[in-house]
PABA-94617 format. One record per residue (C-alpha): residue in one letter; residue number from 1; y, z, x. Coordinates in pm, 1 decimal, always signed. Layout:
<rs>
[r "a" NUM [Y Z X]]
...
</rs>
This chain:
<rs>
[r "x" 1 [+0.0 +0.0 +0.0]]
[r "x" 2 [+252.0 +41.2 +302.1]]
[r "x" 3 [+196.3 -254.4 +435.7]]
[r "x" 4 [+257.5 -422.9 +145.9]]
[r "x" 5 [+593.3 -277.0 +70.5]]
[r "x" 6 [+714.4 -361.2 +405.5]]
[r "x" 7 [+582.2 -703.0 +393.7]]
[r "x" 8 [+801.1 -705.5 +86.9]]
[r "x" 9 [+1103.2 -542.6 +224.3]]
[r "x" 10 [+1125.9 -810.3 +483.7]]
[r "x" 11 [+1073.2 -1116.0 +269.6]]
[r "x" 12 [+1338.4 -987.8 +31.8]]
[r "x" 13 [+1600.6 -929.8 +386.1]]
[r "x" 14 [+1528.6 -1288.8 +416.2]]
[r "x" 15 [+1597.9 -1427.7 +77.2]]
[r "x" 16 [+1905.8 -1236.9 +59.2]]
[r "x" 17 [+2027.4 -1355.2 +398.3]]
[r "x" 18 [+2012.8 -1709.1 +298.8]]
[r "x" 19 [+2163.2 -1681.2 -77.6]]
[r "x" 20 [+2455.8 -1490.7 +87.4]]
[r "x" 21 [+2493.6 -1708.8 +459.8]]
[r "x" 22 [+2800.1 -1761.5 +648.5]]
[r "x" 23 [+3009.8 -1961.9 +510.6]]
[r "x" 24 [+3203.1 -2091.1 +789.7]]
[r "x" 25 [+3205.4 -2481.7 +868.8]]
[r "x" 26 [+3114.1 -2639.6 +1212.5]]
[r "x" 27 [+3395.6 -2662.8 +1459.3]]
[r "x" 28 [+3589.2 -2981.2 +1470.2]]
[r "x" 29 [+3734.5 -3145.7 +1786.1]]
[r "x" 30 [+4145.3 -3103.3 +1806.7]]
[r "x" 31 [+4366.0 -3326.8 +1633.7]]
[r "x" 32 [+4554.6 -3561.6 +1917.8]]
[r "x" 33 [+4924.8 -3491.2 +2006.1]]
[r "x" 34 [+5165.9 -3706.2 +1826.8]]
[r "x" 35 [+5329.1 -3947.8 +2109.0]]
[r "x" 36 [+5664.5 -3790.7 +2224.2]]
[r "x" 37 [+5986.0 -3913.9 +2048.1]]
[r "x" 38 [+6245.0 -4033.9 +2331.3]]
[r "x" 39 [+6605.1 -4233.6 +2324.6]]
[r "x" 40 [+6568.6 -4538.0 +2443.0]]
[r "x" 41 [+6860.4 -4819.9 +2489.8]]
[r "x" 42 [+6892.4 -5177.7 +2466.0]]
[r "x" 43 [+7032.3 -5352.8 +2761.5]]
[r "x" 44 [+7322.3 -5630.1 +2727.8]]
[r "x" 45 [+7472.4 -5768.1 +2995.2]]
[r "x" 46 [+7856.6 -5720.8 +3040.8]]
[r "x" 47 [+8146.5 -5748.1 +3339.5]]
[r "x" 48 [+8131.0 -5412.1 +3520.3]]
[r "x" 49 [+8419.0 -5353.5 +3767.4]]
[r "x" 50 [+8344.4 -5052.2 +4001.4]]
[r "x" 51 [+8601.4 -4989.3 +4255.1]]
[r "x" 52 [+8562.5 -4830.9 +4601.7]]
[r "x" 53 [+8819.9 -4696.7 +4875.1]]
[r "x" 54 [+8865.5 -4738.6 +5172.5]]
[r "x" 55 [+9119.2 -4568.4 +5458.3]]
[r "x" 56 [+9407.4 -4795.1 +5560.7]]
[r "x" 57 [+9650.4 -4802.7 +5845.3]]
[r "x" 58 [+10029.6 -5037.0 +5721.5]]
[r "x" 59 [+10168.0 -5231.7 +5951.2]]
[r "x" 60 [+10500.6 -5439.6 +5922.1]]
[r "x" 61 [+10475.5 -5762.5 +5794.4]]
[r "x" 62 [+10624.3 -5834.6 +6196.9]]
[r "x" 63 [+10631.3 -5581.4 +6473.8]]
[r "x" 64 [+10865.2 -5730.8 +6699.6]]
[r "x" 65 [+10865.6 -5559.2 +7091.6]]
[r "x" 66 [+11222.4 -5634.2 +7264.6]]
[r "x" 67 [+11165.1 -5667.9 +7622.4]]
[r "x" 68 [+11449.0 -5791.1 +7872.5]]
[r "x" 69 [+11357.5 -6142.2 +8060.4]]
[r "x" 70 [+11595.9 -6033.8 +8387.5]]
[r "x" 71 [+11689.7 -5726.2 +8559.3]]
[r "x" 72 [+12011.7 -5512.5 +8475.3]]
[r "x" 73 [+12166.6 -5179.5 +8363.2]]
[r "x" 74 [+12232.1 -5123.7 +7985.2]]
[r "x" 75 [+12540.8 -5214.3 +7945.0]]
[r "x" 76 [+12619.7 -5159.4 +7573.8]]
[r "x" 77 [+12400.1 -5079.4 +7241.3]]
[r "x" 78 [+12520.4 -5231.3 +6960.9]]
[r "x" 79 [+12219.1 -5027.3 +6722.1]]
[r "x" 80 [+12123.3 -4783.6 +6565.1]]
[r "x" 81 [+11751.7 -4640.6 +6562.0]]
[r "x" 82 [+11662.4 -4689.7 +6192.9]]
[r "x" 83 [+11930.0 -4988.1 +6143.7]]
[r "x" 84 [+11816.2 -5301.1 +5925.6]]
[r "x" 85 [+11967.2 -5586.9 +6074.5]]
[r "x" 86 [+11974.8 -5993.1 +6074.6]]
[r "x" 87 [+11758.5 -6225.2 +6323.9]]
[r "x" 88 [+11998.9 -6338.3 +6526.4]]
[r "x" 89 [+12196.2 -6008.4 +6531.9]]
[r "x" 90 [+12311.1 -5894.6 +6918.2]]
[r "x" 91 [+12077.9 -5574.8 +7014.4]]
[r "x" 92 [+12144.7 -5506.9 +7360.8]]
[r "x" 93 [+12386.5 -5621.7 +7665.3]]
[r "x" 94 [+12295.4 -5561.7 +8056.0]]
[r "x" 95 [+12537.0 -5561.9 +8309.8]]
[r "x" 96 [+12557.2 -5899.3 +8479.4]]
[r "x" 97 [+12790.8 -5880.9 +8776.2]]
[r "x" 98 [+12525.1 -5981.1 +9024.2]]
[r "x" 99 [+12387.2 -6247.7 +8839.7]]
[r "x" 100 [+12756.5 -6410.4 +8779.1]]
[r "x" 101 [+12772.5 -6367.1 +9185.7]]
[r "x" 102 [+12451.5 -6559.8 +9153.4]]
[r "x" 103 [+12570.7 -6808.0 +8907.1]]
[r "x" 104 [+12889.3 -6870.6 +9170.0]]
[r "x" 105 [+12670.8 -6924.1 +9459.2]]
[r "x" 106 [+12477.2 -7205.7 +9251.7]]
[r "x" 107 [+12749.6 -7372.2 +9121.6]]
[r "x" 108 [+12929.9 -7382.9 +9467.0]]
[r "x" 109 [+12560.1 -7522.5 +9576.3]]
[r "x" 110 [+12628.6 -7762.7 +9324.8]]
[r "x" 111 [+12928.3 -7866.4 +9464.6]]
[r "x" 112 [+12856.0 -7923.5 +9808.4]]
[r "x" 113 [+12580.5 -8140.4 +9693.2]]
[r "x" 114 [+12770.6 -8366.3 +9537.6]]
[r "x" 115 [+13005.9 -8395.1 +9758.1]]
[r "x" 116 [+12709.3 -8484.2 +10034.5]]
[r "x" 117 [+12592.0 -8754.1 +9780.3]]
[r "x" 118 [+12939.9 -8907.7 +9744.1]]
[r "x" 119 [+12996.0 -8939.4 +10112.7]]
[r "x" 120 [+12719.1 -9079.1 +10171.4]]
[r "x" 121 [+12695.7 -9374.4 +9910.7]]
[r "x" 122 [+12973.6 -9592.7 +10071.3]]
[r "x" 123 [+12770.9 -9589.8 +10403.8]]
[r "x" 124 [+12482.0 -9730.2 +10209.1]]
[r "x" 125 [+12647.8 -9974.0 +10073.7]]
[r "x" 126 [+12814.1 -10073.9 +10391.5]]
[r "x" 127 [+12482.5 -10073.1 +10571.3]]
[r "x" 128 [+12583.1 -9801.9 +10822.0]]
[r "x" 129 [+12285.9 -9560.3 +10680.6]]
[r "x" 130 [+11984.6 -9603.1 +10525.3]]
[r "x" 131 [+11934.4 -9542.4 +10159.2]]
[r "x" 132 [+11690.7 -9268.6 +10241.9]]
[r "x" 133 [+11949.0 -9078.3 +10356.7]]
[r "x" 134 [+12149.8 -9089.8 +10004.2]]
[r "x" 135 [+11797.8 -9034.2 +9818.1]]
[r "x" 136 [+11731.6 -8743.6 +9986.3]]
[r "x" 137 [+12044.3 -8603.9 +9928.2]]
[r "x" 138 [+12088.8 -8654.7 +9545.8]]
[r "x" 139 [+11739.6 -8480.3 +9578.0]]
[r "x" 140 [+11888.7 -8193.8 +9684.5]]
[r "x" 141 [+12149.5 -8244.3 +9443.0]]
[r "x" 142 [+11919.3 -8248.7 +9157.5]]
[r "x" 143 [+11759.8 -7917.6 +9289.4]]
[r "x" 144 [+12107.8 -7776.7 +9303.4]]
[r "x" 145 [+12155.9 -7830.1 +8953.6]]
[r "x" 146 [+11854.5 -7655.2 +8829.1]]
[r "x" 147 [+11878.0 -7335.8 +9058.9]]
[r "x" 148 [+12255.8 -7287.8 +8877.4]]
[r "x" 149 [+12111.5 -7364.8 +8498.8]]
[r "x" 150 [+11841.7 -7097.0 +8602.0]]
[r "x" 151 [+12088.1 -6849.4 +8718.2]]
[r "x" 152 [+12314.0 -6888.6 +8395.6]]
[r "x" 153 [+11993.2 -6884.3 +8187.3]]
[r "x" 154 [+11905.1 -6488.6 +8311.8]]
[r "x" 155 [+12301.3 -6449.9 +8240.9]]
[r "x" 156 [+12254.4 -6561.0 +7889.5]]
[r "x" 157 [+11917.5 -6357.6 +7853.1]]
[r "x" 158 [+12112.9 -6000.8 +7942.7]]
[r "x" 159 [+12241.8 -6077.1 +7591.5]]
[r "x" 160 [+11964.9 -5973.9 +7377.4]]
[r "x" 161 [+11962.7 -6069.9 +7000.7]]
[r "x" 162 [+11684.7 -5997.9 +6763.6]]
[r "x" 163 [+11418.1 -6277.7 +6658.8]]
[r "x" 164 [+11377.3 -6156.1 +6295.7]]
[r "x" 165 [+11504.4 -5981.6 +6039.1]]
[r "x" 166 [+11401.9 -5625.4 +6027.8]]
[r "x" 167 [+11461.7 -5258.7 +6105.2]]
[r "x" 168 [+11530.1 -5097.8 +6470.6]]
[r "x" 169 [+11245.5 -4862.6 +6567.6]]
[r "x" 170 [+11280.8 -4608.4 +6862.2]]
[r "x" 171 [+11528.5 -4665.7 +7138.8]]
[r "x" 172 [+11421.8 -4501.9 +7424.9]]
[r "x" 173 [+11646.0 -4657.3 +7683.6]]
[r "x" 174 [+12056.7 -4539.9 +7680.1]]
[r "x" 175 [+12337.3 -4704.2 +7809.0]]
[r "x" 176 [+12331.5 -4671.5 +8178.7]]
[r "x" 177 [+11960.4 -4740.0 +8222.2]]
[r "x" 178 [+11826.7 -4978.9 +8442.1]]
[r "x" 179 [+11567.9 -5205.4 +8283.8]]
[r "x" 180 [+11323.7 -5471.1 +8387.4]]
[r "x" 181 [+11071.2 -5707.3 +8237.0]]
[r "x" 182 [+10815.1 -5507.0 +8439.2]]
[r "x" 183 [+10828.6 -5202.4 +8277.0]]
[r "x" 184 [+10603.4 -5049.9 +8073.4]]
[r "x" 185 [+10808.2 -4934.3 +7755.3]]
[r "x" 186 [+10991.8 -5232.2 +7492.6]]
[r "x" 187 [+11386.5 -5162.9 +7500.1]]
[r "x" 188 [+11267.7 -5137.5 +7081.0]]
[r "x" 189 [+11093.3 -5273.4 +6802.3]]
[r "x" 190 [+11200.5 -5455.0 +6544.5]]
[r "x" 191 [+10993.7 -5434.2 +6234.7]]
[r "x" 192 [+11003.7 -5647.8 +5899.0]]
[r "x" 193 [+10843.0 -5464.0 +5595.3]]
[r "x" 194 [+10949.3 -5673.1 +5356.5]]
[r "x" 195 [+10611.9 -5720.4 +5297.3]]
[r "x" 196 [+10342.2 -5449.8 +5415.1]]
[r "x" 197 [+10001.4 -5570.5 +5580.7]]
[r "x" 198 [+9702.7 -5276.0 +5505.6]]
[r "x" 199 [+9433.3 -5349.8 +5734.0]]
[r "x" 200 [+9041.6 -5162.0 +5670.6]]
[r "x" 201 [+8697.0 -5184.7 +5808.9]]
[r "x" 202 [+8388.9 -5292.5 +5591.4]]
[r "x" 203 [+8034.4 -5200.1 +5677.9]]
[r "x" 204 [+7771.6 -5519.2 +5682.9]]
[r "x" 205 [+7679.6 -5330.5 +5347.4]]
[r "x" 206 [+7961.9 -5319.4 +5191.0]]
[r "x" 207 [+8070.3 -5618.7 +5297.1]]
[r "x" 208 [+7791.0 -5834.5 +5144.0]]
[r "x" 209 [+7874.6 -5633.1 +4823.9]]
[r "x" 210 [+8220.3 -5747.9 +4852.9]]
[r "x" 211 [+8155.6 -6114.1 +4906.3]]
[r "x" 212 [+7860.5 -6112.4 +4628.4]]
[r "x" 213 [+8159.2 -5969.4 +4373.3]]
[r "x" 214 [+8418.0 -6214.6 +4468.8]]
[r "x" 215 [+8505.0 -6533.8 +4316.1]]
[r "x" 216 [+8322.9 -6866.0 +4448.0]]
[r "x" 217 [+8508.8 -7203.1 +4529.5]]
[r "x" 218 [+8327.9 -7523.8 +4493.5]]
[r "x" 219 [+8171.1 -7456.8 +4870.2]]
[r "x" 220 [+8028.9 -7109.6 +4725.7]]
[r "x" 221 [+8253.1 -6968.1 +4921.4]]
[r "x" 222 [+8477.1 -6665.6 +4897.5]]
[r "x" 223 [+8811.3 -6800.8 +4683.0]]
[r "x" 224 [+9087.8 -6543.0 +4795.5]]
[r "x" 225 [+9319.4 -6719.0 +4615.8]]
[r "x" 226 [+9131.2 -6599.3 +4263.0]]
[r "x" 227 [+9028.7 -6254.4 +4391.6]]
[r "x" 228 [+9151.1 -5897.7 +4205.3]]
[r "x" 229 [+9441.9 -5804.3 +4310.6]]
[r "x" 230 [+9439.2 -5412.2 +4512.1]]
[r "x" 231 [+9573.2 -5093.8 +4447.9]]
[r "x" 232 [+9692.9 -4878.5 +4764.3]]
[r "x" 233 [+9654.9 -4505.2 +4736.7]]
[r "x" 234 [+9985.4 -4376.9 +4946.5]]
[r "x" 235 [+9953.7 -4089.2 +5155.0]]
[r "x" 236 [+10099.2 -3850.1 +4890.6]]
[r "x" 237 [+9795.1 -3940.1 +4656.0]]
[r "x" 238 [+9989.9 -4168.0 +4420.1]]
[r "x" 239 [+9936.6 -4553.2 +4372.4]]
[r "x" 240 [+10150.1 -4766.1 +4516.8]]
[r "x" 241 [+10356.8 -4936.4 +4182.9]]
[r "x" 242 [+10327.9 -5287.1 +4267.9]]
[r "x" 243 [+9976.3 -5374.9 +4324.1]]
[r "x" 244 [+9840.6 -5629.5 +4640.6]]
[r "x" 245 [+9610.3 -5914.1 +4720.0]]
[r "x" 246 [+9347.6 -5995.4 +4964.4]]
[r "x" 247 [+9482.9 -6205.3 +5210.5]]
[r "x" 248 [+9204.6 -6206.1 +5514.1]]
[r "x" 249 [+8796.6 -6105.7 +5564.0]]
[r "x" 250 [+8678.3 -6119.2 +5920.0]]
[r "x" 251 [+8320.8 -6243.7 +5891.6]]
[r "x" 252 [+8271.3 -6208.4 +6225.3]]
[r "x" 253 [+8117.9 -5824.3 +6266.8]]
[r "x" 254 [+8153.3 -5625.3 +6569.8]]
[r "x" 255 [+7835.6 -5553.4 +6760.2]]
[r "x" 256 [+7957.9 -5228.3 +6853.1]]
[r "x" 257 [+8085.6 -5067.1 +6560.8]]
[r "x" 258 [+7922.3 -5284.5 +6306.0]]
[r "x" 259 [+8192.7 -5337.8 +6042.2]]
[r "x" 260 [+8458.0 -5604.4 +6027.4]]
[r "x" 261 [+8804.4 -5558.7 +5919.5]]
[r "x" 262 [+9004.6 -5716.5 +5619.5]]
[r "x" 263 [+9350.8 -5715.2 +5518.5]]
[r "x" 264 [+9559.3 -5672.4 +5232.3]]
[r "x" 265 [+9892.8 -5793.2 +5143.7]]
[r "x" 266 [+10174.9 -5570.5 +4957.3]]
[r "x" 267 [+10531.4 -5657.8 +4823.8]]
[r "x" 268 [+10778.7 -5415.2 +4966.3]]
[r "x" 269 [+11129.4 -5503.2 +4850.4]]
[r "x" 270 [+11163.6 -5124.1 +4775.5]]
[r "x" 271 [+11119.5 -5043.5 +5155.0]]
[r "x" 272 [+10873.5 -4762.0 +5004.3]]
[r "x" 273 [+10621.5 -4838.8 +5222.8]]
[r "x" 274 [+10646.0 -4745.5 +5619.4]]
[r "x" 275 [+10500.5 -4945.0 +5897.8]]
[r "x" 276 [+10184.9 -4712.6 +6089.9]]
[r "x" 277 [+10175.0 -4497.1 +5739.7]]
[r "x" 278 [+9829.9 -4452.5 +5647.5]]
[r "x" 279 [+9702.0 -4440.2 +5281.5]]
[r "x" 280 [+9339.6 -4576.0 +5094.9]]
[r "x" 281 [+9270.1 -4948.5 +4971.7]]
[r "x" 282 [+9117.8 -4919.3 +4594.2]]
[r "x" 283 [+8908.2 -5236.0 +4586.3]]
[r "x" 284 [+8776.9 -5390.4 +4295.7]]
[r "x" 285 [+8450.8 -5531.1 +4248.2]]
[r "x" 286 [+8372.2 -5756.0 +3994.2]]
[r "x" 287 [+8003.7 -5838.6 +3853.6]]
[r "x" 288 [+7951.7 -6075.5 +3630.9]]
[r "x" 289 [+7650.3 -6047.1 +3362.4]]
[r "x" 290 [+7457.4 -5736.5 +3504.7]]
[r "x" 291 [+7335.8 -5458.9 +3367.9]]
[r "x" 292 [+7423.7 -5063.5 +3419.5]]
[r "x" 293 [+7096.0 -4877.2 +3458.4]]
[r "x" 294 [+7201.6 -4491.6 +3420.4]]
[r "x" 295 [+7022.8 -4282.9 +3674.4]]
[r "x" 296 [+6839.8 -4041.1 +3412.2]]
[r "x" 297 [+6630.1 -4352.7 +3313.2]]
[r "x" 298 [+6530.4 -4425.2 +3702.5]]
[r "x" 299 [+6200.1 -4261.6 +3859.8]]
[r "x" 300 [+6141.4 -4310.6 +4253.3]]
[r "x" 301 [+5797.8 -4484.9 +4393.2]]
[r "x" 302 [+5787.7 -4548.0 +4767.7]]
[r "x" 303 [+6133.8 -4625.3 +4782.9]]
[r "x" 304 [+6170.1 -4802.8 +4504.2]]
[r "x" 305 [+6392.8 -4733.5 +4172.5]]
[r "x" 306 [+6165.9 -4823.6 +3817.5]]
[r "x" 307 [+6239.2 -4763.7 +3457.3]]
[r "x" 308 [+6001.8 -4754.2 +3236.8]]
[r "x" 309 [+6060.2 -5054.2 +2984.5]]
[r "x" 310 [+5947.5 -5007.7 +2556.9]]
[r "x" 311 [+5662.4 -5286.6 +2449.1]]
[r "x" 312 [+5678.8 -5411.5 +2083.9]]
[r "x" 313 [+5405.4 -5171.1 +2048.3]]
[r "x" 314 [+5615.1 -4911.6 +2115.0]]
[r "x" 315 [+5409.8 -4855.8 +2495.1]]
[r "x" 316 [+5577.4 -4835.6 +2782.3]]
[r "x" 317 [+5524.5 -5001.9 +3115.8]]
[r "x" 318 [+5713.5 -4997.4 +3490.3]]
[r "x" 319 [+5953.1 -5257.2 +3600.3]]
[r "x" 320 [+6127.5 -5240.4 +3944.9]]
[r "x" 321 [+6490.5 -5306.2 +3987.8]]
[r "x" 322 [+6685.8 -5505.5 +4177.6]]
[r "x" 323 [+6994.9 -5331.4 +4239.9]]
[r "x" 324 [+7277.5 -5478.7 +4342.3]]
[r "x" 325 [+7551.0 -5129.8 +4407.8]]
[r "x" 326 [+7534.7 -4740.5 +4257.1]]
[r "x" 327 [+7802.2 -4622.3 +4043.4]]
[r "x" 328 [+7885.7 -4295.2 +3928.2]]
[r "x" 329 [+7654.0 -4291.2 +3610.7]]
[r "x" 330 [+7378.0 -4499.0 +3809.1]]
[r "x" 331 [+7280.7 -4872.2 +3915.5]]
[r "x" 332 [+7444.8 -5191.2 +3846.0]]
[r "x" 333 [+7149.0 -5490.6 +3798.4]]
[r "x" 334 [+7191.3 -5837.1 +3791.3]]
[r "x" 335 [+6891.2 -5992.4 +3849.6]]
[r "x" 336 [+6469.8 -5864.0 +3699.5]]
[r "x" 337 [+6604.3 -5784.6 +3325.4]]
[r "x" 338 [+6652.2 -5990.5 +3017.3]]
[r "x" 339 [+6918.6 -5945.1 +2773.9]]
[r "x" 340 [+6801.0 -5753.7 +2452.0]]
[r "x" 341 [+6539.7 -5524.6 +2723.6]]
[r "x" 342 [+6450.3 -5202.2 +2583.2]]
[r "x" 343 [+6409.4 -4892.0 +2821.1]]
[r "x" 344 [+6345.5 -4502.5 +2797.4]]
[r "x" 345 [+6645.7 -4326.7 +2913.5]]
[r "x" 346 [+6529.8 -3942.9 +2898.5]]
[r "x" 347 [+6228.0 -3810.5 +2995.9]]
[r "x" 348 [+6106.3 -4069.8 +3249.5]]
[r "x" 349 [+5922.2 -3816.7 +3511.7]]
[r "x" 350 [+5639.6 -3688.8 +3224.5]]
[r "x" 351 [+5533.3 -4086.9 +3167.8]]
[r "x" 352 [+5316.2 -4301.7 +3250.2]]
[r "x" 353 [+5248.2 -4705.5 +3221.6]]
[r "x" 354 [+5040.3 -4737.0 +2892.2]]
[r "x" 355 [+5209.8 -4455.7 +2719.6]]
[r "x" 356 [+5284.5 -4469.2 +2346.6]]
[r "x" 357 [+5631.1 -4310.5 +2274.9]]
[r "x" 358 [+5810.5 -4276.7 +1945.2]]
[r "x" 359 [+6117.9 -4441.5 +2027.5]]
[r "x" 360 [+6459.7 -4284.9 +1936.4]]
[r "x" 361 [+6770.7 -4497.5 +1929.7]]
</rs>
């Protein structure tokens, strides 16, 4: 009888475990992410200017050195440091008393000459001397001449006038100085800045980035004529109002500091500007067409800037580009991408090529 109740007892255990089971359900596998929703942009391309500066040193359109020809003592200075004057104007006198002792000399050289070449041309023609005699001394007759115009040129050159129009610069010789055309210091310097020259140095960088900005002529080659004009930056930090052209490119670089130098040209009826002031050059450059990549979109790979461009299917994929300069908000591209090109601007680093993204605009 006790086996048969505890046969029972275990056969009704096992009935009620199965009427009241677990309910719970099977584990499933985890539901997959949804893709990640990201702005994206759509690429046009448009004329970017960027500019870039550049240090500059001014020079006068003409920075004339006076230097005397002849030997004297300042006799008189008819200047002022500072002065604008004429071409033409009279700068400097040096005393000439020995060279007008000079000058008499010649022309009493001159004299005696001729009076040897008068004598002697009735004997020739009375067949007393030979005409040798008569050539040989209008020879020296001739030579005569020229020593005195020599001597009363260096008289005239102790008169010393300016060759251009201008303004007087130092004058560090006074009245009473003797002067030479040996020395080693100009009597002054005349400079014209009615029109200001800035000169600068390009890299070989920058300077293919200049000439691939500028405007072609029909040789492809750099049109001056039709490039931007250029601001100058003054030494106070303020523009310069009137603003200046391009007016030379060296292509020729220098092997030992490996940049060439360019100048620009500025108006300067004002007489704002100073020659050897220093300020910056703010040049323009011009790209027609391209594309500005920002830099958030950009991801690095062995050197190499990508973005990662959006498929129809809303996957993304890699495409290197060709970048032509960096601006402040990123790369400008000319060249790899197609107008209408849609690209992921946030997010870039956590992607991959093959990625689905919901796309944000």
């Amino acid at each position: 009888m006790k086996k048969l109740s505890i046969i029972g007892i275990l056969s009704s255990a096992l009935l009620l475990s199965s009427c009241f089971g677990s309910s719970e359900k099977p584990a499933q596998g985890a539901a997959a992410p949804p893709p990640p929703s990201l702005e994206v942009g759509t690429l046009n391309p448009e004329t970017i200017t960027i500019y870039n500066e550049f240090s500059t040193t001014l020079q006068g359109k003409q920075n004339v050195e006076i230097w005397p020809k002849v030997s004297g003592f300042v006799q008189e200075i008819y200047v002022e440091e500072g002065q604008k004057i004429k071409k033409g104007q009279l700068l400097f006198k040096l005393e000439t008393q020995t060279l007008n002792q000079d000058a008499n000399a010649a022309k009493a050289s001159v004299n005696v000459a001729q009076v040897e070449v008068n004598k002697l041309k009735p004997l020739v023609e009375k067949n007393i001397i030979s005409e040798v005699q008569l050539e040989t001394a209008k020879a020296q007759l001739e030579q005569a001449k020229a020593n005195y115009e020599s001597v009363t040129s260096n008289i005239n050159y102790s008169r010393i006038t300016s060759p251009v129009d201008g303004y007087i610069g130092e004058i560090p010789f006074k009245v009473g100085t003797l002067v030479s055309s040996s020395m080693t210091r100009p009597l002054t310097t005349v400079s014209d800045i009615s029109e200001v020259r800035a000169y600068f140095s390009l890299n070989e960088k920058e300077l293919l980035e200049l000439k691939e900005s500028m405007p072609k002529n029909d040789n492809n080659q750099m049109d001056l004529e039709k490039a931007p004009k250029v601001t100058l930056i003054m030494v106070n930090g303020e523009e310069y109002p009137q603003p200046g052209k391009i007016a030379m490119i060296n292509n020729i670089i220098n092997s030992t500091t490996g940049s060439v130098t360019a100048r620009a040209d500025f108006e300067n009826e004002n007489n704002l500007l100073s020659s050897g002031s220093t300020g910056k050059i703010k040049l323009p450059a011009i790209y027609q067409d391209a594309f500005e990549v920002p830099q958030s979109a950009t991801i690095d790979l062995q050197g190499k800037k990508l973005v990662y461009v959006v498929k129809d299917d809303n996957t993304v994929t890699t495409k290197p580009l060709n970048i032509i300069t960096t601006t402040q908000k990123g790369f400008i591209v000319q060249n790899g991408l197609e107008k209408g090109t849609t690209i992921v601007l946030e997010g870039v680093s956590k992607l991959k090529d093959g990625m689905t993204i919901n796309p944000v605009k």
